[in-house]
C-alpha positions as CSV (number, residue, x, y, z in Angstrom):
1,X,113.4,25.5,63.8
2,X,110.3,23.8,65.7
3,X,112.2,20.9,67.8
4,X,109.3,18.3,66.6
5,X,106.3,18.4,64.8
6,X,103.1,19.1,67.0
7,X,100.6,16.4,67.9
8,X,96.7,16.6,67.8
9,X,95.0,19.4,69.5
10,X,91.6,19.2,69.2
11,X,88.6,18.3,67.3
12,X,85.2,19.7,66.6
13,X,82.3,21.7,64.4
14,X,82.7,25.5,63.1
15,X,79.3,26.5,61.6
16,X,78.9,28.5,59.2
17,X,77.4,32.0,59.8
18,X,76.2,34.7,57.2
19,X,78.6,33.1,54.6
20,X,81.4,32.5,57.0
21,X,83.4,29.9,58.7
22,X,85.1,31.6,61.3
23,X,86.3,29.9,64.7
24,X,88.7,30.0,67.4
25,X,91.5,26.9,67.1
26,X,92.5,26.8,71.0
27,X,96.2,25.2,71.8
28,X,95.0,25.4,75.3
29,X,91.4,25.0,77.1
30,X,91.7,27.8,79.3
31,X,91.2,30.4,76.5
32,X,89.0,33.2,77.0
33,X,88.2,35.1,73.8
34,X,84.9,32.6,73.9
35,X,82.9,32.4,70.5
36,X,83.0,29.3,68.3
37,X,85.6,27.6,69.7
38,X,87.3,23.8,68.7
39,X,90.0,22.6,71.5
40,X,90.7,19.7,73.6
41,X,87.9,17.5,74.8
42,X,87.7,18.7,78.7
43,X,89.4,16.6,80.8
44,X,91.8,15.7,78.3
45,X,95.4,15.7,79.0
46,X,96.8,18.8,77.3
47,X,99.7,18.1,74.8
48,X,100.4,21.8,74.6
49,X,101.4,22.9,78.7
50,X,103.7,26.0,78.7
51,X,106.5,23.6,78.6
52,X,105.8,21.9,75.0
53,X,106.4,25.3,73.2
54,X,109.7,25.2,72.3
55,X,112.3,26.7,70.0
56,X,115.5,26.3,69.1
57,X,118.1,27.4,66.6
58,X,121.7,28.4,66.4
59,X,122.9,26.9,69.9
60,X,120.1,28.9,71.9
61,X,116.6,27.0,73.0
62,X,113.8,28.3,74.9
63,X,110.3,26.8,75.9
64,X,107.8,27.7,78.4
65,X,106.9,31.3,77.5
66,X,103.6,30.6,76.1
67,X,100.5,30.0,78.6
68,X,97.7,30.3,76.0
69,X,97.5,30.5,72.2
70,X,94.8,30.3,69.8
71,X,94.6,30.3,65.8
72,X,91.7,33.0,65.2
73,X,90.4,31.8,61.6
74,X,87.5,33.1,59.6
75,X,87.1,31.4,55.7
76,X,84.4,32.8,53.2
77,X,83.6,33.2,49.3
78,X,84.0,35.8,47.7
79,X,83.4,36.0,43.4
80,X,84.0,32.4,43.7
81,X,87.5,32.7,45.4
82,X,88.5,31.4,48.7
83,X,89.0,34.2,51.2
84,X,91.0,34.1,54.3
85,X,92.1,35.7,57.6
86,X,93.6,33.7,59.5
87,X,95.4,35.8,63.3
88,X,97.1,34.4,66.0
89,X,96.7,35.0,69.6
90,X,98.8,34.4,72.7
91,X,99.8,35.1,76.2
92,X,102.7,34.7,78.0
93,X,103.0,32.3,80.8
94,X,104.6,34.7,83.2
95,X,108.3,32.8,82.9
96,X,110.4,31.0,80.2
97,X,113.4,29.3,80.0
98,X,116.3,29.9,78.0
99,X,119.5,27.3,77.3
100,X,123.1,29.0,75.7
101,X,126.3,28.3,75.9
102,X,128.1,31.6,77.6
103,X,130.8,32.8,75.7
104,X,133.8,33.4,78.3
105,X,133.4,30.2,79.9
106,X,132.2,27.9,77.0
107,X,129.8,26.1,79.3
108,X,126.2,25.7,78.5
109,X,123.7,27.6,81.0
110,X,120.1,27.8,81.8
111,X,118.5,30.6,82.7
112,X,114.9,30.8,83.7
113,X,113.2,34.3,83.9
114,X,110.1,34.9,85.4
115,X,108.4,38.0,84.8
116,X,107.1,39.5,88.2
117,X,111.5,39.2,89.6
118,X,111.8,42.1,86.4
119,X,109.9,44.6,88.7
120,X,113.1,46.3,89.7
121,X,114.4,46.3,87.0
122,X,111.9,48.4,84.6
123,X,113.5,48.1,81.0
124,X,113.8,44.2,81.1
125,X,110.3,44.6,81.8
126,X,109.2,46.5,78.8
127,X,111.6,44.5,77.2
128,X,109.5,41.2,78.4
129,X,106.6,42.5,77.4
130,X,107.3,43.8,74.3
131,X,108.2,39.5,73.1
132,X,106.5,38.5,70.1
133,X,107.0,35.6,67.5
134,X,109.0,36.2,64.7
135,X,107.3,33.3,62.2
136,X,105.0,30.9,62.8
137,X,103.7,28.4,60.2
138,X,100.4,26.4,61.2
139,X,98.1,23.5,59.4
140,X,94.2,23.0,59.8
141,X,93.3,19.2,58.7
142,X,89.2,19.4,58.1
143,X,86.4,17.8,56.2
144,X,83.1,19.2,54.3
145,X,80.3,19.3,56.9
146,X,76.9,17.4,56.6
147,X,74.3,18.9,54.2
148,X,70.6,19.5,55.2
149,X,68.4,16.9,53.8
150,X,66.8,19.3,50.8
151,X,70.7,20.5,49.8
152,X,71.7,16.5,49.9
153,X,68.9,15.4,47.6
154,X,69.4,18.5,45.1
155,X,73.1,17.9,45.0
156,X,72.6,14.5,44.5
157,X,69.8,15.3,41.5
158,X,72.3,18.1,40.0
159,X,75.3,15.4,39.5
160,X,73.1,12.2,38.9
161,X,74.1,10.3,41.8
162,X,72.1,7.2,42.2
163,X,74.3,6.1,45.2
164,X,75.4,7.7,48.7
165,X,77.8,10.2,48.4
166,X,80.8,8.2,50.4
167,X,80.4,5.3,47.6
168,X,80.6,7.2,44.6
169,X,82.1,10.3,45.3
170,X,84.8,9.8,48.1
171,X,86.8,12.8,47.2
172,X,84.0,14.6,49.6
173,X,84.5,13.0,52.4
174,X,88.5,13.2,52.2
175,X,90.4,15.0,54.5
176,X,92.0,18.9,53.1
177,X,94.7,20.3,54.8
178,X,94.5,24.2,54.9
179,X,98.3,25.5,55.4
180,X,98.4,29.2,56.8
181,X,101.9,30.5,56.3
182,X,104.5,33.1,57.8
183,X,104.1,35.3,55.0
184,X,100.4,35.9,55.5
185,X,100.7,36.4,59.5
186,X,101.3,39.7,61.7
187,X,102.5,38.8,65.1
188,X,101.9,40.7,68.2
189,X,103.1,40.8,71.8
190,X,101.2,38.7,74.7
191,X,97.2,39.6,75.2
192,X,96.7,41.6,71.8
193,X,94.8,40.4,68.9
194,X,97.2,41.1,65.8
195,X,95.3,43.2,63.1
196,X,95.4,40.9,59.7
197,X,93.9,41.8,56.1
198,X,91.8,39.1,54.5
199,X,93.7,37.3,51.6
200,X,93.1,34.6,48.7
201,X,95.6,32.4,47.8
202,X,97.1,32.8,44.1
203,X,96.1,28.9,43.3
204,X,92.8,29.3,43.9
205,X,90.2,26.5,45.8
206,X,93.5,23.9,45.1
207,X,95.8,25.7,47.3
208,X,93.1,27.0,49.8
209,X,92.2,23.5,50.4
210,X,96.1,21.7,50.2
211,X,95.1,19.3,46.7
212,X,97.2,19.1,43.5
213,X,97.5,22.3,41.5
214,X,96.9,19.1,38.2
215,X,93.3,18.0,40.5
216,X,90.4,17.3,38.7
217,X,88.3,20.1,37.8
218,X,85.3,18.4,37.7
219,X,85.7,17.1,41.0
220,X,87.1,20.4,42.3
221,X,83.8,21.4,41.0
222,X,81.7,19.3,42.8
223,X,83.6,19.9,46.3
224,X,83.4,23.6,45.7
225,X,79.4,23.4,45.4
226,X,79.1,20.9,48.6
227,X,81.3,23.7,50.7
228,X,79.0,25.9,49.8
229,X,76.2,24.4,50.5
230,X,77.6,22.6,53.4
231,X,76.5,24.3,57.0
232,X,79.6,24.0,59.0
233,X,83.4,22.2,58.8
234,X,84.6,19.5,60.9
235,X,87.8,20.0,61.9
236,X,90.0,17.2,62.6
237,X,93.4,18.4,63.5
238,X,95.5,21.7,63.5
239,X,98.8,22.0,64.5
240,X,101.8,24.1,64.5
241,X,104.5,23.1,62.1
242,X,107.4,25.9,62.4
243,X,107.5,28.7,65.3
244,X,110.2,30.9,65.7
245,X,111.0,33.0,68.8
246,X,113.3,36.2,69.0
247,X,116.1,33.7,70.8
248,X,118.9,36.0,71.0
249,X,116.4,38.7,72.5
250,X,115.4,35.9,75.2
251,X,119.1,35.2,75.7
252,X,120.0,39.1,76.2
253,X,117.2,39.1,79.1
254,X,118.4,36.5,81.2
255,X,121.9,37.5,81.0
256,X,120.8,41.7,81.9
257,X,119.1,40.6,84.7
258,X,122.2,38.5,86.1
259,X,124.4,41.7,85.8
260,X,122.1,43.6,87.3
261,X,121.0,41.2,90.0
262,X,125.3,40.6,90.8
263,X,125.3,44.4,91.1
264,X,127.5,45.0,88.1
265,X,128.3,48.8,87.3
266,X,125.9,48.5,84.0
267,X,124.1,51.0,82.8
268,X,120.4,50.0,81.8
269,X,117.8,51.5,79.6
270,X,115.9,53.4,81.9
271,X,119.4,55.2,83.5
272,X,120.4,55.7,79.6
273,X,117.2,57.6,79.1
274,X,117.4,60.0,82.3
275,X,120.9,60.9,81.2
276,X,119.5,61.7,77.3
277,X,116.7,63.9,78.9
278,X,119.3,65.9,81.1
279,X,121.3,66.3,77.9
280,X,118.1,67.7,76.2
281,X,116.9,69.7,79.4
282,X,120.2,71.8,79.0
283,X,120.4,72.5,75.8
284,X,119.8,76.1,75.6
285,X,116.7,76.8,72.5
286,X,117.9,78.7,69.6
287,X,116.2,82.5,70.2
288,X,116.9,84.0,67.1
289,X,114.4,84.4,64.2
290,X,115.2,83.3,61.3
291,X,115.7,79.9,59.4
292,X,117.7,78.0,61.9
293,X,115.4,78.7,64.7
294,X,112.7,76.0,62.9
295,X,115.4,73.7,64.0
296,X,116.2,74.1,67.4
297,X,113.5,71.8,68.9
298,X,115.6,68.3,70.6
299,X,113.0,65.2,70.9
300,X,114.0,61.8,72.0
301,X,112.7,59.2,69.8
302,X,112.9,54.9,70.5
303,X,115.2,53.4,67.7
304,X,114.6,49.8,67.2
305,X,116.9,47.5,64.5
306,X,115.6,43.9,64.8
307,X,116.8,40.8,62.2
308,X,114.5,40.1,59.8
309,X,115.5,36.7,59.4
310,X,117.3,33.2,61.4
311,X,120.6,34.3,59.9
312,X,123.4,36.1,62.0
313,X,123.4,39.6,61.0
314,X,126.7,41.8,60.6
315,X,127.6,44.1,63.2
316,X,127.3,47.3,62.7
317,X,128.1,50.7,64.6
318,X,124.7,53.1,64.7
319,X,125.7,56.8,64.2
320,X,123.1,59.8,64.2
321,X,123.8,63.3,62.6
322,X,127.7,62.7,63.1
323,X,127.1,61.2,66.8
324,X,128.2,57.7,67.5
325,X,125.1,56.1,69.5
326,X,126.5,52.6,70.2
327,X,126.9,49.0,68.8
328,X,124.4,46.7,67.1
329,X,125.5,43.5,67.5
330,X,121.9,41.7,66.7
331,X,122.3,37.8,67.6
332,X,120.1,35.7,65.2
333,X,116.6,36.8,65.8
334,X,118.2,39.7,68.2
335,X,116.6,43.7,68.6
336,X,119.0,46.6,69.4
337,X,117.4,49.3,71.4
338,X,118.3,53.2,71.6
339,X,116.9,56.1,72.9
340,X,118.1,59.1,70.5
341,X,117.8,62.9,70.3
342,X,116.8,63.9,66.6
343,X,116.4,67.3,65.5
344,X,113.6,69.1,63.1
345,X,114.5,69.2,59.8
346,X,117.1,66.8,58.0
347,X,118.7,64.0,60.8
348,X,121.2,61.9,58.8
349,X,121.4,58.3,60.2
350,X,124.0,55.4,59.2
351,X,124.2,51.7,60.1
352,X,128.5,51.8,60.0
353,X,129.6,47.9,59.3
354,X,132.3,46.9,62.1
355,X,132.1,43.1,61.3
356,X,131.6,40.7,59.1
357,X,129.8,37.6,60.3
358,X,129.7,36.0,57.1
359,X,126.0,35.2,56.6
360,X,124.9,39.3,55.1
361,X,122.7,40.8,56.6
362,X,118.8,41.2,57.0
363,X,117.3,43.9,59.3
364,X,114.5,45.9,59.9
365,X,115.1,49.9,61.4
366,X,111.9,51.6,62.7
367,X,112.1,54.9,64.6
368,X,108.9,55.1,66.4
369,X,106.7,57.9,65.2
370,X,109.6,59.5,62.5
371,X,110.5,56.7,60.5
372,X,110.2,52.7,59.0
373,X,109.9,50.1,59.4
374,X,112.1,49.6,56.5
375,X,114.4,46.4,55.8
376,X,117.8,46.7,54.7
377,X,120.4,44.3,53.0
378,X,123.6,43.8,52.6
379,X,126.8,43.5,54.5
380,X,127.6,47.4,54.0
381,X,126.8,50.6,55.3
382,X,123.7,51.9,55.6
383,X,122.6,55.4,55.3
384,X,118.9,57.4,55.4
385,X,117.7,60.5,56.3
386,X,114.7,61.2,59.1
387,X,113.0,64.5,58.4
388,X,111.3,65.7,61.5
389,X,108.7,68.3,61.2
């Protein structure tokens, strides 16, 4: 979980534009994506340095890896519902830091791992750059913006409000708290804009805006006719309130490139593939014409099983048409990574359990371009097929 709960960032206006209130929530006051942008006063002292993000969970912390984040929100109207879409942005600072305890020795280590020292080292690179959140749970804290002087007077008229607006209805200048949660997020690695469908929450303008699902009506009324009216938000805080970072995959970095920086006799991704693309180069192709010949093409496809959740996984053993690939041993949060020759036609795959860890497990498999992603549950085997055309 989030080691503490994030202070103020900023403060500012979003206007609203054909209908929408869309604006750029900036952790940091470097970013560059530009448009209508709320973040720190300049000159300010920045509560969110590289150094403040920080996650921790299951004996394994990490902080540093972020250099610039920004919540990406755009809020409109639509049939009288609240409509959102709501993306996060980042980029890596270059480096993190990551604290475990090493299993032989039992002591507790810290790693640091800076990005450009992976150069020789090309699959802890891709490996780098492939990092991405696994959840992230944020809060926007705004009120209604002002109203021209016509809307003000008509709004007043329409509710018969012989009295400014602050003395007899309050409730409009009250702070809401918009919550944006996991479940509606995509995440994506450092520098790309995460594609994210518009949504509407299922309690309406009373969960959209963080009151009561028992709130007034009347009143829910009222604030629902100022917001529209109303020609921009002022928002007041927003802040991060749970981040979670692929830990064990952070972890399995650091302690790669200390093999391969002590010169241990490991073999890495990038030797694992030459070797599969020999093995492919000399198999001989199936020359006969008939049936079986429609199966003799050999392609290499990435397999990736990645924990879907912050509970240990069970380890399993992944075997493909008969062929035992390896071990995946996810650690809370973890990815496994093959490289594996499938066939056309009919490839039979199984997840083979070799150990309980006692929490069941929750995974994701995707095989780029052939299959997934697809979760899976269940401390048991796994089976599925991957047809190749």
């Amino acid at each position: 979980m989030f080691a503490h709960s994030v202070p103020l960032c900023g403060q500012g206006n979003i206007r609203r534009d054909k209908g929408h209130f869309a604006g750029r929530l900036e952790f940091f006051q470097r970013g560059d994506l530009g448009g209508n942008r709320v973040g720190l006063p300049p000159g300010s002292q920045n509560p969110f340095r590289p150094e403040a993000w920080l996650d921790e969970r299951n004996g394994i912390s990490a902080r540093g890896l972020v250099g610039e984040a920004t919540l990406m929100i755009d809020w409109w109207s639509l049939l009288g519902d609240p409509v959102s879409s709501d993306r996060f942005f980042w980029k890596t600072s270059g480096w993190y830091e990551v604290r475990y305890t090493e299993k032989k020795t039992g002591q507790p280590v810290t790693k640091i791992i800076a990005r450009d020292k992976l150069a020789p080292y090309p699959d802890l690179m891709k490996r780098f750059d492939a990092l991405a959140p696994n959840a992230m749970d944020f809060e926007v804290d705004f009120n209604l913006g002002s109203l021209s002087d016509k809307d003000y007077r008509d709004f007043r008229k329409k509710y018969s409000l012989f009295e400014t607006i602050g003395v007899s209805m309050p409730y409009l200048n009250s702070t809401f708290t918009h919550k944006i949660g996991n479940v509606s997020l995509l995440f994506e690695r450092s520098g790309k804009v995460p594609y994210q469908a518009p949504e509407s929450p299922l309690d309406g303008w009373t969960g959209f805006l963080g009151l009561p699902k028992n709130y007034d009506k009347e009143k829910l009324r009222m604030i629902f006719t100022y917001l529209k009216l109303a020609g921009s938000l002022s928002i007041k805080t927003f802040r991060v309130t749970r981040m979670e970072w692929p830990l064990g995959e952070l972890q399995s970095i650091a302690e790669r490139f200390d093999k391969y920086e002590r010169g241990e006799d490991e073999e890495s991704f990038t030797d694992a593939i030459k070797k599969i693309e020999e093995q492919v180069s000399k198999v001989e192709e199936y020359r006969e014409k008939d049936y079986w010949s429609e199966t003799s093409s050999l392609n290499r496809y990435p397999f990736y099983i990645i924990d879907a959740n912050s509970v240990q996984d069970d380890y399993y053993d992944l075997i493909v048409n008969g062929v035992n690939i390896g071990p995946v041993n996810n650690r809370t949060g973890g990815k496994t990574t093959y490289y594996c020759v499938l066939k056309r036609g009919e490839n039979k795959v199984k997840l083979a359990l070799t150990k309980l860890m006692g929490k069941n497990s929750r995974f994701t498999v995707e095989i780029e371009g052939a299959f997934g992603p697809r979760e899976f549950t269940g401390s048991n085997d796994h089976d599925f097929t991957v047809n190749i055309k």
